[in-house]
N, C-alpha and C positions, 0 to 999 in steps of 0.2 A: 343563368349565367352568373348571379351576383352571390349565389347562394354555393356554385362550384368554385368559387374566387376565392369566399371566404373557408369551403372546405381544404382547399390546398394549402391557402395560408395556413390555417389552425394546425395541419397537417406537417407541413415545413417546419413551423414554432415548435409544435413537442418532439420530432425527431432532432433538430436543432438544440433542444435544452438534454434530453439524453444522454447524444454524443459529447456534450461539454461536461455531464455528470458523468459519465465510464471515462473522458480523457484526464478525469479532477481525481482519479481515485487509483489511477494507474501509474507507475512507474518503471520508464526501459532502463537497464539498464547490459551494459556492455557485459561478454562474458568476462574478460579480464577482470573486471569491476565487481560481477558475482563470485570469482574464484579470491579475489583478493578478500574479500565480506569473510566468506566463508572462512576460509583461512585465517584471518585475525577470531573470528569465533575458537575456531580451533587450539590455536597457538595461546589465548587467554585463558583458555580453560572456563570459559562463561558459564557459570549456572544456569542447567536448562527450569523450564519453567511448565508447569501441568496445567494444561488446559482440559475443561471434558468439554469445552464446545466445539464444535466441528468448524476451525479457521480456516477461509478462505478469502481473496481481493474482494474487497467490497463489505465485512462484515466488520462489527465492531467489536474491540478488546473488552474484554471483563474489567470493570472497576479497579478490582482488587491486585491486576497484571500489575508491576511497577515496569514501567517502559522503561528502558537505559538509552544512555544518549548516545548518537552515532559520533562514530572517529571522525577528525577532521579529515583521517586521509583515503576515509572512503568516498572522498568527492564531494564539490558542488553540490551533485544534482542533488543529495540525500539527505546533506546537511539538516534541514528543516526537520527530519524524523527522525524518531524512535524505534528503536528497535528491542525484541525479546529473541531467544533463543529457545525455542519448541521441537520436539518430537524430530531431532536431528535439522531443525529449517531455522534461517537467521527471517522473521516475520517483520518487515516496516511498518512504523503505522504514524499516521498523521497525530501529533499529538494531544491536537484541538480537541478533535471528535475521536481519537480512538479506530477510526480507520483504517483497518489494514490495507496499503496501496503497493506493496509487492511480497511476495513468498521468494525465500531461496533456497533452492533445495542442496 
């Protein structure tokens, strides 16, 4: 009994720290919010940027990426990151750790 107690616990604990790692690494954002991104990408004429590693959420930027800083008027919620401009996609990334936490296509 004390030994299936503590399996569920340990069980609970790393599903529990997971879900808080893929919700830390993620970012929703509203279509209007992704059309407007894109579109200031556009309309700036942004230099894109060559990546040869294969980016996706959850992977970290290359050193050498200079991350550019987000518009005030892409929102709150994104304020906090950086973003590049890749292979037609505006890429978020946490600037701490180099994190990418959304793709836009």
């Amino acid at each position: 009994m004390k030994r299936a107690l503590i399996a569920a616990t340990a069980a609970a604990a790393i599903l529990a720290s997971s879900q808080a790692l893929t919700q830390g690494v993620t970012v929703t954002l509203e279509p209007a919010q992704r059309t407007k991104i894109k579109e200031y990408v556009v309309k700036e004429k942004v230099n894109p940027v060559t990546i040869r590693e294969r980016v996706i959420v959850g992977s970290t930027l290359p050193a050498d990426v200079e991350l550019r800083a987000v518009p005030a008027d892409w929102g709150p919620s994104v304020s906090r990151y950086r973003y590049i401009y890749s292979d037609n996609r505006v890429i978020l990334a946490d600037p701490a750790d180099r994190r990418v936490v959304q793709i836009i296509d």
